[in-house]
PDBQT receptor file of N, H, CA, C and O in Angstrom, charges set to zero:
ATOM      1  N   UNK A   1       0.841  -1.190   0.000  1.00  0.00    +0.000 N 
ATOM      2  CA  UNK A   1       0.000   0.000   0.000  1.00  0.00    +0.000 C 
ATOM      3  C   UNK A   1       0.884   1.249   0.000  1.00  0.00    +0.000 C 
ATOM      4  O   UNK A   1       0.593   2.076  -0.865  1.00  0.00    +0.000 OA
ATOM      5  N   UNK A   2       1.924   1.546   0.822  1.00  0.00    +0.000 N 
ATOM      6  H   UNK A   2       2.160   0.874   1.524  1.00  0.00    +0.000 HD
ATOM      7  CA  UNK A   2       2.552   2.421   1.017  1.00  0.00    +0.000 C 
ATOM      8  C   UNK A   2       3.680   2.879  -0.758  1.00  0.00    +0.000 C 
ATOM      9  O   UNK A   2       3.792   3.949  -1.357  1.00  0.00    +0.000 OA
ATOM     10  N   UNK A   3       4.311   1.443  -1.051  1.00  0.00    +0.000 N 
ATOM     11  H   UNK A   3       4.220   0.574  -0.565  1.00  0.00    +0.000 HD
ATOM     12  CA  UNK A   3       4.494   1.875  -2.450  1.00  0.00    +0.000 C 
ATOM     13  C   UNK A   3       3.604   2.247  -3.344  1.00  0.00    +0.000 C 
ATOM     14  O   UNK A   3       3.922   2.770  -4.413  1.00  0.00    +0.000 OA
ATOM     15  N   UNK A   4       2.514   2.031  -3.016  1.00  0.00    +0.000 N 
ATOM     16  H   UNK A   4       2.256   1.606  -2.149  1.00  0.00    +0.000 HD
ATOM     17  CA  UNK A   4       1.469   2.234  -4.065  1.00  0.00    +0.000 C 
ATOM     18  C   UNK A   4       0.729   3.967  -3.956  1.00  0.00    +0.000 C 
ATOM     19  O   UNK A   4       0.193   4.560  -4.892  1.00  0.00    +0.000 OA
ATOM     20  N   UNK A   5       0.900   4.452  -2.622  1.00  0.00    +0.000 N 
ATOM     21  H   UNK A   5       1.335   3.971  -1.862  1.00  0.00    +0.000 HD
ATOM     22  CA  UNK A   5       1.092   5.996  -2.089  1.00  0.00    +0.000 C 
ATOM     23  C   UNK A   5       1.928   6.538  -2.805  1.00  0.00    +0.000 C 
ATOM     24  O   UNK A   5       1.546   7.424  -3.569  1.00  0.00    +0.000 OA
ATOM     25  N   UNK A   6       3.649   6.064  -2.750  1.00  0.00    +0.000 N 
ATOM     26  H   UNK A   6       3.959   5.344  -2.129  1.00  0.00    +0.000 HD
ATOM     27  CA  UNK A   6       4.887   6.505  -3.039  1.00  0.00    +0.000 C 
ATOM     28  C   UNK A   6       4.358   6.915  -4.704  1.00  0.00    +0.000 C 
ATOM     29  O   UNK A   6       4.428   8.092  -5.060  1.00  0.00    +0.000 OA
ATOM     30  N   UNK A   7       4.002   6.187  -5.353  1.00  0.00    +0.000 N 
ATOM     31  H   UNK A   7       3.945   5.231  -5.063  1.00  0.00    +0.000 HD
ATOM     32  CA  UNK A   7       4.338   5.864  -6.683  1.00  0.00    +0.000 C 
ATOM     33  C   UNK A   7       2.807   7.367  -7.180  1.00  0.00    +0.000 C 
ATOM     34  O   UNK A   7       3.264   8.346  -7.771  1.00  0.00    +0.000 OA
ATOM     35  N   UNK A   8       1.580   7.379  -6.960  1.00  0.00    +0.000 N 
ATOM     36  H   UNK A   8       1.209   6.584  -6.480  1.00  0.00    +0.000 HD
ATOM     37  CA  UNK A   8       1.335   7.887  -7.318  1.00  0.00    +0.000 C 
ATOM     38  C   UNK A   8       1.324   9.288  -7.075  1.00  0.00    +0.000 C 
ATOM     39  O   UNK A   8       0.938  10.066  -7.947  1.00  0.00    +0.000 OA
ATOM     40  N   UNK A   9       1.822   9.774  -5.660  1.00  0.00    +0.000 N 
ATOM     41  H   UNK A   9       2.136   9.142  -4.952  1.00  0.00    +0.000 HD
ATOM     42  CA  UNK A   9       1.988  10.977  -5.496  1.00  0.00    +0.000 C 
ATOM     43  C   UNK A   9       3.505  11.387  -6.417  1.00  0.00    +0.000 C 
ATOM     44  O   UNK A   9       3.502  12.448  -7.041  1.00  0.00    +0.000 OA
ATOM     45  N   UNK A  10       4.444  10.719  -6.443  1.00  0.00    +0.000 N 
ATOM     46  H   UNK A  10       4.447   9.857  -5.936  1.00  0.00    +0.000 HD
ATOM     47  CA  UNK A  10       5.448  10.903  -7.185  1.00  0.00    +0.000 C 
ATOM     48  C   UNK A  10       5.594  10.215  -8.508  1.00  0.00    +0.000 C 
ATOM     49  O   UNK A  10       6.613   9.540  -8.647  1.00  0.00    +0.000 OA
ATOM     50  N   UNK A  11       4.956  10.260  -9.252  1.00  0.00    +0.000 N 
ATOM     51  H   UNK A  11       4.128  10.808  -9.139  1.00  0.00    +0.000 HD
ATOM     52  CA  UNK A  11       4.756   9.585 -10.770  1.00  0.00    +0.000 C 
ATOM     53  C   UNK A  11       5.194  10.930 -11.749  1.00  0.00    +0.000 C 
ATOM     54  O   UNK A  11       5.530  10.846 -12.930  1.00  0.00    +0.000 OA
ATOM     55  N   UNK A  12       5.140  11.665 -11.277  1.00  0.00    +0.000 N 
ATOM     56  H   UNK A  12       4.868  11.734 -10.317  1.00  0.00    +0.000 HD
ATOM     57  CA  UNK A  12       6.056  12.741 -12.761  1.00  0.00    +0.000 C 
ATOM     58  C   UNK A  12       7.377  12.359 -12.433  1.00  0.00    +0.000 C 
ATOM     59  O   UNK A  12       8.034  12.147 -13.452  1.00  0.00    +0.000 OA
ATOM     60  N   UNK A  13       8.018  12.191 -11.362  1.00  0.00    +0.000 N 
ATOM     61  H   UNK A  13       7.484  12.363 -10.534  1.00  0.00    +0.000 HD
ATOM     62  CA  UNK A  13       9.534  11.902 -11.185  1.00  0.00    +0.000 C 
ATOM     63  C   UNK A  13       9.708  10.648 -11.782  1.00  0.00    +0.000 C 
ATOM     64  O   UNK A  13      10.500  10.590 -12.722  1.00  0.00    +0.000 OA
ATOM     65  N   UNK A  14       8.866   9.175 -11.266  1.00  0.00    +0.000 N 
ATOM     66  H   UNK A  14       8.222   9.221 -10.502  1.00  0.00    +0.000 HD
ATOM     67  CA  UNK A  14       9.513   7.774 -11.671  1.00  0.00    +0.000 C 
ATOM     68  C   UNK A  14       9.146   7.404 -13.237  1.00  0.00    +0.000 C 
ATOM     69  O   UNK A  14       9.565   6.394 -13.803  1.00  0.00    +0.000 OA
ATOM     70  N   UNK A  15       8.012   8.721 -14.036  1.00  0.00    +0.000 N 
ATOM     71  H   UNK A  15       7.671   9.542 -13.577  1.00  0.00    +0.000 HD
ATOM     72  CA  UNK A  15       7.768   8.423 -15.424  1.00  0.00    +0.000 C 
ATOM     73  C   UNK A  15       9.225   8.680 -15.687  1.00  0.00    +0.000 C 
ATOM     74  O   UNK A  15      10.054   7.774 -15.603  1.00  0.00    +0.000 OA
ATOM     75  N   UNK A  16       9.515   9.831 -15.983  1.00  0.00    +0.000 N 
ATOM     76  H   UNK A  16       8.841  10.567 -16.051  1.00  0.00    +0.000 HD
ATOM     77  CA  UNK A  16      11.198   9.920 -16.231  1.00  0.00    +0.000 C 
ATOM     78  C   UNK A  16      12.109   9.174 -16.585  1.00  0.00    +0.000 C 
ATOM     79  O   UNK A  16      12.790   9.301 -17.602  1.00  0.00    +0.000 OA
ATOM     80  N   UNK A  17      12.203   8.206 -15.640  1.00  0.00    +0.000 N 
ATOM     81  H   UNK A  17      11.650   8.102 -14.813  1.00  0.00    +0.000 HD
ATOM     82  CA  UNK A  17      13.146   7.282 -15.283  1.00  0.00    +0.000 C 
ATOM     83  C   UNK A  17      12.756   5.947 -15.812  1.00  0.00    +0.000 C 
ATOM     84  O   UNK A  17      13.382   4.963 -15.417  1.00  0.00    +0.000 OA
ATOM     85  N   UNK A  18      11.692   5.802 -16.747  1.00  0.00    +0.000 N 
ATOM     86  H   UNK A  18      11.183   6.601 -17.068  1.00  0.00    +0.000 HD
ATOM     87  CA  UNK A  18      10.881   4.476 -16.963  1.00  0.00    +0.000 C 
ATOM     88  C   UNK A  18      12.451   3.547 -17.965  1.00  0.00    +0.000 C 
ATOM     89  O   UNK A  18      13.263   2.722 -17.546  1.00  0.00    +0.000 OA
ATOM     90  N   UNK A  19      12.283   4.225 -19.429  1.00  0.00    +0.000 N 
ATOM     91  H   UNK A  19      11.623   4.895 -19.769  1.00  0.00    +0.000 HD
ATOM     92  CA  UNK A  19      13.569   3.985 -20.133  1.00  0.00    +0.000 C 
ATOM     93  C   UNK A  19      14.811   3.106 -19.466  1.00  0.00    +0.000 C 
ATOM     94  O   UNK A  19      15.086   1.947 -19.779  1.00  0.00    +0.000 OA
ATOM     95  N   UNK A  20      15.549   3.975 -18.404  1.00  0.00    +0.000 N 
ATOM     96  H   UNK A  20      15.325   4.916 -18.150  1.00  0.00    +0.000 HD
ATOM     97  CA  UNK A  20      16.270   3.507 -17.369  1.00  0.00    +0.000 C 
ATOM     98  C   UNK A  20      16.167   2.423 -17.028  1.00  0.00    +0.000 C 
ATOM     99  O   UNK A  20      16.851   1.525 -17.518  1.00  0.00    +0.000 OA
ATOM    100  N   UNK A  21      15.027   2.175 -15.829  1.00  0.00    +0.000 N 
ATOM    101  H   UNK A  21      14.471   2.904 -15.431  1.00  0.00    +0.000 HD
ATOM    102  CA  UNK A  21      14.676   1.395 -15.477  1.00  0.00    +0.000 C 
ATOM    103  C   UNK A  21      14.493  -0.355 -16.606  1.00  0.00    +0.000 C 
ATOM    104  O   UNK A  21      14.709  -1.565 -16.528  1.00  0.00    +0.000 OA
ATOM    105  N   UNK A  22      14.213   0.192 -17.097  1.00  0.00    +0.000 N 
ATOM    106  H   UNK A  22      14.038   1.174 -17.161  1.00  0.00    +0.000 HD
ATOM    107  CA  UNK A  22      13.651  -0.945 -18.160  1.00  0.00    +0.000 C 
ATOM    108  C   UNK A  22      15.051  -1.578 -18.593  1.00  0.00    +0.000 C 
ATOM    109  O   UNK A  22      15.262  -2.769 -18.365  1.00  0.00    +0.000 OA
ATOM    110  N   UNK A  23      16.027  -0.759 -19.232  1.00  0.00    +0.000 N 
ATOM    111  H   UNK A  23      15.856   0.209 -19.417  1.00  0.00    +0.000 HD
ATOM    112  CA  UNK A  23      17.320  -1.062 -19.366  1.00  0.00    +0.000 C 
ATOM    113  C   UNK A  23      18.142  -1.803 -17.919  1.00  0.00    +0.000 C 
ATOM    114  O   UNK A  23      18.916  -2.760 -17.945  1.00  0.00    +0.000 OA
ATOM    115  N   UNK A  24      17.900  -1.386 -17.277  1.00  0.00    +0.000 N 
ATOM    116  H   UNK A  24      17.271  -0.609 -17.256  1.00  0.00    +0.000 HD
ATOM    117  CA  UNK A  24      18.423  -1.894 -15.612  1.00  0.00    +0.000 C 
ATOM    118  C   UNK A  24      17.662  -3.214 -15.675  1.00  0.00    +0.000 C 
ATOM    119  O   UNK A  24      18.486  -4.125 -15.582  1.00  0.00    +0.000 OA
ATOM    120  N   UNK A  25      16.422  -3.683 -15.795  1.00  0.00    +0.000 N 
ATOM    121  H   UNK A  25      15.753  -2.943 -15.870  1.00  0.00    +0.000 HD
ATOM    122  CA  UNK A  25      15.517  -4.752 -15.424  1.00  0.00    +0.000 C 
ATOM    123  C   UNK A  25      15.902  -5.784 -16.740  1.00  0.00    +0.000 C 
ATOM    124  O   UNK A  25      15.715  -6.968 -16.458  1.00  0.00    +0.000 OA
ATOM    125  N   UNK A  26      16.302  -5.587 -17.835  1.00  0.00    +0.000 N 
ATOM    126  H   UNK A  26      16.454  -4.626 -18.064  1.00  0.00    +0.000 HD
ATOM    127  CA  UNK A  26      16.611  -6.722 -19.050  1.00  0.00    +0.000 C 
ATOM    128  C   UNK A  26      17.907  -7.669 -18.111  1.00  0.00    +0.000 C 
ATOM    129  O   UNK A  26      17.918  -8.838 -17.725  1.00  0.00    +0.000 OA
ATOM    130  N   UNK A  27      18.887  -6.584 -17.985  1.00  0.00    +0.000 N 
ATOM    131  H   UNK A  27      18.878  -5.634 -18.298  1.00  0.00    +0.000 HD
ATOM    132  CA  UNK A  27      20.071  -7.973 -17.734  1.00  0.00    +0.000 C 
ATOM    133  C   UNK A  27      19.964  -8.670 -16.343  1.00  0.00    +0.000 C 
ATOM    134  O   UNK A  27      20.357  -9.820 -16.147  1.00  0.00    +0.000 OA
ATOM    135  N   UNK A  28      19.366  -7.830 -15.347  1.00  0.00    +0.000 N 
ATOM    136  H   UNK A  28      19.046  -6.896 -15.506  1.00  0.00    +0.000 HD
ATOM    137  CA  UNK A  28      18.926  -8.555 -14.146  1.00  0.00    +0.000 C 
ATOM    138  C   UNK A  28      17.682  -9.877 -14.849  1.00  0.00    +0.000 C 
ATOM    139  O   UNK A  28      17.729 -11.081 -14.593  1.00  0.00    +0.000 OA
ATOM    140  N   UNK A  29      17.039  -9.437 -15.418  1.00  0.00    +0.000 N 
ATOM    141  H   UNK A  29      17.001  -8.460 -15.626  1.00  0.00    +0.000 HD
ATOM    142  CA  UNK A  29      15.983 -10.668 -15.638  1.00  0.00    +0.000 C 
ATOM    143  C   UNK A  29      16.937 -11.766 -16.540  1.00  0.00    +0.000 C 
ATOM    144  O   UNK A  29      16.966 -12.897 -16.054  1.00  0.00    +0.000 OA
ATOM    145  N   UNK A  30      17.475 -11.626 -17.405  1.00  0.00    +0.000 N 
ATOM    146  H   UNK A  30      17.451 -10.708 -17.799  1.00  0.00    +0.000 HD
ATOM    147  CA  UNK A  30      18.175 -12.575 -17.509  1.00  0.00    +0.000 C 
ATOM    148  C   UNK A  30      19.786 -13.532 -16.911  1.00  0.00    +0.000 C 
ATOM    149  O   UNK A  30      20.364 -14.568 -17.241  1.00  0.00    +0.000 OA
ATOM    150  N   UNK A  31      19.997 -12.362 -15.812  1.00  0.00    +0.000 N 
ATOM    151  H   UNK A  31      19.527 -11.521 -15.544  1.00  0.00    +0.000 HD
ATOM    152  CA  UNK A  31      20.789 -13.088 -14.559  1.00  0.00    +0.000 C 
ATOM    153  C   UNK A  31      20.022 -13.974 -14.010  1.00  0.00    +0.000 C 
ATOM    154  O   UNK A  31      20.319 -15.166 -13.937  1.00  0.00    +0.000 OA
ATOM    155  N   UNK A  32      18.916 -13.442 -13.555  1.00  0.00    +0.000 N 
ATOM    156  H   UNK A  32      18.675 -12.474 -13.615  1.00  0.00    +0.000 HD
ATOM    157  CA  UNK A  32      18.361 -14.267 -12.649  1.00  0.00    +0.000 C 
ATOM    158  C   UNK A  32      17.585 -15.536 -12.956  1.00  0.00    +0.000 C 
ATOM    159  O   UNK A  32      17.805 -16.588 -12.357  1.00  0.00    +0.000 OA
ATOM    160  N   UNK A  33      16.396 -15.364 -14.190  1.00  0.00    +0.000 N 
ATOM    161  H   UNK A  33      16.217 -14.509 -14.676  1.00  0.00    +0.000 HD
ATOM    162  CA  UNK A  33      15.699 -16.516 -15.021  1.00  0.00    +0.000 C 
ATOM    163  C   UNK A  33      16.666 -17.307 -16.096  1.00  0.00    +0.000 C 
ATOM    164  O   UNK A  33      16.393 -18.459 -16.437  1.00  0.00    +0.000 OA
ATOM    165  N   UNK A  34      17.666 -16.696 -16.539  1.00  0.00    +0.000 N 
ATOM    166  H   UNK A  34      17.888 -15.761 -16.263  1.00  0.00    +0.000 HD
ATOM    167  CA  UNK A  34      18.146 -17.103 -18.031  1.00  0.00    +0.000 C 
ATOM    168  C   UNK A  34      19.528 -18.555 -17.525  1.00  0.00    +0.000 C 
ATOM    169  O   UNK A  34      20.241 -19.027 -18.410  1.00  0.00    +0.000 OA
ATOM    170  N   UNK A  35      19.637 -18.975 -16.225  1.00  0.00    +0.000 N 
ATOM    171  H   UNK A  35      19.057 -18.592 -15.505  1.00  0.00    +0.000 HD
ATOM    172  CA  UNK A  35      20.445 -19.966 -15.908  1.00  0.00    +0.000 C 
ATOM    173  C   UNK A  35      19.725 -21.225 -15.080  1.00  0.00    +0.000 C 
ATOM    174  O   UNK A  35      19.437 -21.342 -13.889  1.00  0.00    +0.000 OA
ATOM    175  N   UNK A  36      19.633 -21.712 -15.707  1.00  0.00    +0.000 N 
ATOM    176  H   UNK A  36      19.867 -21.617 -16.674  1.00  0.00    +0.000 HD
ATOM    177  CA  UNK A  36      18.961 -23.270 -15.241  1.00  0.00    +0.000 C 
ATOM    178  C   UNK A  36      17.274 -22.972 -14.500  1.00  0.00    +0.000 C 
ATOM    179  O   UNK A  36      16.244 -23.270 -15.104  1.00  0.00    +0.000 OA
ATOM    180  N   UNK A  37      17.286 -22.488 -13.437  1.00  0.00    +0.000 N 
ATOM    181  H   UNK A  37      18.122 -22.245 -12.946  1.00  0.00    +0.000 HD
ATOM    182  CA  UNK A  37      15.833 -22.911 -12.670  1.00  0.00    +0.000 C 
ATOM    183  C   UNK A  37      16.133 -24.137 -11.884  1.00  0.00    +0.000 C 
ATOM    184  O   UNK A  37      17.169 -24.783 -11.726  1.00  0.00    +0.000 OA
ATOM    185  N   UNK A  38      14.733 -24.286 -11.371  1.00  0.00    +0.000 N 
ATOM    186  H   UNK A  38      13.891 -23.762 -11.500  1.00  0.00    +0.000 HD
ATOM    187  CA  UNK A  38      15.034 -25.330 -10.392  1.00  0.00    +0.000 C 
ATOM    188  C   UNK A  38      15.067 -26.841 -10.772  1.00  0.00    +0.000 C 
ATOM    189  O   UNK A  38      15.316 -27.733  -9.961  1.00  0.00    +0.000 OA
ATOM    190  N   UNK A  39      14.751 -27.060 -12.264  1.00  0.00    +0.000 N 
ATOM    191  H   UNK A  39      14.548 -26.336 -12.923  1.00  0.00    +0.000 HD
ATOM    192  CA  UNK A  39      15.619 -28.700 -12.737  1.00  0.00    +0.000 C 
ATOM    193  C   UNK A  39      16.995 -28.640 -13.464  1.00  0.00    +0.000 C 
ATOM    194  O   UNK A  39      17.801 -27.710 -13.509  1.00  0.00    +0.000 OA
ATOM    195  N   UNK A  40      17.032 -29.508 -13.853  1.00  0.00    +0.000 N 
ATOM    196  H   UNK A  40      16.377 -30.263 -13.816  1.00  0.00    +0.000 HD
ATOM    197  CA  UNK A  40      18.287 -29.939 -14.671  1.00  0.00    +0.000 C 
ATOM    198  C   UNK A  40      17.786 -30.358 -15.795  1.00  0.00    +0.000 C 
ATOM    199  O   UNK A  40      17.329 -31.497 -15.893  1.00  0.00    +0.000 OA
ATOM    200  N   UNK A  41      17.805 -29.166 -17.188  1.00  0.00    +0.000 N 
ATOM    201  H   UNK A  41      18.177 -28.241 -17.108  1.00  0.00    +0.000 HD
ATOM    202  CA  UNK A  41      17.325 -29.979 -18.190  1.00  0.00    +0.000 C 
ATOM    203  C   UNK A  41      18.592 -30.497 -19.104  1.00  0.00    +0.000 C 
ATOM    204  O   UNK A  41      18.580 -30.791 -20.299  1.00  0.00    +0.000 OA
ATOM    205  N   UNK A  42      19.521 -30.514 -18.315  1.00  0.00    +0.000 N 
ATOM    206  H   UNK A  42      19.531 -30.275 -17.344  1.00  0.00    +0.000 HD
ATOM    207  CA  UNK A  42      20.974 -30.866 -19.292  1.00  0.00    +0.000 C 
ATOM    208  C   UNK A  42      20.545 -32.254 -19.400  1.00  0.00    +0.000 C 
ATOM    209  O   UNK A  42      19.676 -32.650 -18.623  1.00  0.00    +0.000 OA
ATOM    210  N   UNK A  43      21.030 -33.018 -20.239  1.00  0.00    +0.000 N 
ATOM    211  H   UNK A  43      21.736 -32.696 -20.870  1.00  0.00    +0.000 HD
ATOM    212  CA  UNK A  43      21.359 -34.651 -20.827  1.00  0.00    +0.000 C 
ATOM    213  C   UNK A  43      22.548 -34.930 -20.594  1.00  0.00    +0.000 C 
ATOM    214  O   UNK A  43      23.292 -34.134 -21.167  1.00  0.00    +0.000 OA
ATOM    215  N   UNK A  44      23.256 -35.949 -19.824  1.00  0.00    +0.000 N 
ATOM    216  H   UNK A  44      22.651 -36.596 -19.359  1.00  0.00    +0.000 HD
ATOM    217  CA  UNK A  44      24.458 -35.803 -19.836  1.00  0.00    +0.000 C 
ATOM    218  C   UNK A  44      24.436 -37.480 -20.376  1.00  0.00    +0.000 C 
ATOM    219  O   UNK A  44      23.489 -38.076 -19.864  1.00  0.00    +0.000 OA
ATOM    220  N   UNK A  45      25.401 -38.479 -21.432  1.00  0.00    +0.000 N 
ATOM    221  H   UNK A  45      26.170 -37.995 -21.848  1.00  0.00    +0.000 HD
ATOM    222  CA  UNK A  45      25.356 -39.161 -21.239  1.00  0.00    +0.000 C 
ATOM    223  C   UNK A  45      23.366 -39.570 -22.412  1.00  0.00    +0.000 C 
ATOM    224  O   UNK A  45      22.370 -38.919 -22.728  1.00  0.00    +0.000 OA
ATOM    225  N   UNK A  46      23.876 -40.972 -22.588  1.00  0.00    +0.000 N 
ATOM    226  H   UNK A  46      24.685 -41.501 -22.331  1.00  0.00    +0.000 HD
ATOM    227  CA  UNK A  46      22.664 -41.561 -23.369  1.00  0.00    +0.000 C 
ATOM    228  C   UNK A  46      21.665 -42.686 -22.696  1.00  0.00    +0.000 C 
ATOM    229  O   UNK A  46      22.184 -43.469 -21.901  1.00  0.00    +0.000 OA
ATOM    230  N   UNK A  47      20.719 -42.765 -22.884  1.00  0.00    +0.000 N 
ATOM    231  H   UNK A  47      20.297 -42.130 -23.530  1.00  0.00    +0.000 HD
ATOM    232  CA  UNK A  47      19.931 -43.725 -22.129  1.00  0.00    +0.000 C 
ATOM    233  C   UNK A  47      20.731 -45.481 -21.399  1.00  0.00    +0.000 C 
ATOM    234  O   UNK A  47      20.401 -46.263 -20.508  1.00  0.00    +0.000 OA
ATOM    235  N   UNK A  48      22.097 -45.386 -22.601  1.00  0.00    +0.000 N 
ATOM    236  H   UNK A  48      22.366 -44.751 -23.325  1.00  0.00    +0.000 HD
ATOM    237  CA  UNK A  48      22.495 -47.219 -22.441  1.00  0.00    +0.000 C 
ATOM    238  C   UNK A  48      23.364 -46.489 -21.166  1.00  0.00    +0.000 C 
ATOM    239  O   UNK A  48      23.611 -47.341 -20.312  1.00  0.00    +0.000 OA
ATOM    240  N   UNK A  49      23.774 -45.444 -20.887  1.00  0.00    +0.000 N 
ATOM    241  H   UNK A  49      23.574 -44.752 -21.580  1.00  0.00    +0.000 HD
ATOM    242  CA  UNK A  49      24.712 -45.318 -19.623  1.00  0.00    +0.000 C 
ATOM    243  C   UNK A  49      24.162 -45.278 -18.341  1.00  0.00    +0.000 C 
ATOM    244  O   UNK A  49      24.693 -45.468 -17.247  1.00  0.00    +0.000 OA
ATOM    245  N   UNK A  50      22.610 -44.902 -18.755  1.00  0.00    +0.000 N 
ATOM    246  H   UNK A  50      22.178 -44.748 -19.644  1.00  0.00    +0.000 HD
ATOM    247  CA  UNK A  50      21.888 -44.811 -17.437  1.00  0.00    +0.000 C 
ATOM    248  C   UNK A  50      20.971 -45.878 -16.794  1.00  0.00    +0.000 C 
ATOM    249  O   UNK A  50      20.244 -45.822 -15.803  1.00  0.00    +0.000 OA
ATOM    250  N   UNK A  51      21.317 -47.159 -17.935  1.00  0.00    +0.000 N 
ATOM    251  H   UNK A  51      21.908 -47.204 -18.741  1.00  0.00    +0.000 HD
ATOM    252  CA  UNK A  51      20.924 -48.322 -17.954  1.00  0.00    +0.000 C 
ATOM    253  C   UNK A  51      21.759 -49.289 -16.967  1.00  0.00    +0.000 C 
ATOM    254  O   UNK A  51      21.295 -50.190 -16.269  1.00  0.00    +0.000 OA
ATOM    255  N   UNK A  52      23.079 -48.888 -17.078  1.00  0.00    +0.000 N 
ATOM    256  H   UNK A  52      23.456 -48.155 -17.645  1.00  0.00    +0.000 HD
ATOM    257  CA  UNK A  52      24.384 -49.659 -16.829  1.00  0.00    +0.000 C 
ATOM    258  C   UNK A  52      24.834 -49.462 -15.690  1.00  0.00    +0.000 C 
ATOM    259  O   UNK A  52      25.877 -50.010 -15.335  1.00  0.00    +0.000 OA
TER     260      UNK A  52
């Protein structure tokens, strides 16, 4: 609630800065989503090794 105060009493300042922001938020989103997650979809190895 309180960001949601922040943001519209001060929205001519954080429009400004949208561009920015957006540029700042691409390489963080792909730091953070763009390396594995929580499985392992690597293959290591073929089905007869995981047989053996």
């Amino acid at each position: 609630i309180a960001a949601f105060a922040l943001l519209r009493e001060h929205w001519s300042h954080v429009a400004g800065y949208w561009p920015y922001l957006l540029l700042l938020v691409c390489p963080l989103m792909h730091l953070f989503h763009g390396h594995g997650g929580h499985g392992d979809h690597q293959h290591h190895g073929s089905e007869n090794d995981k047989k053996n």
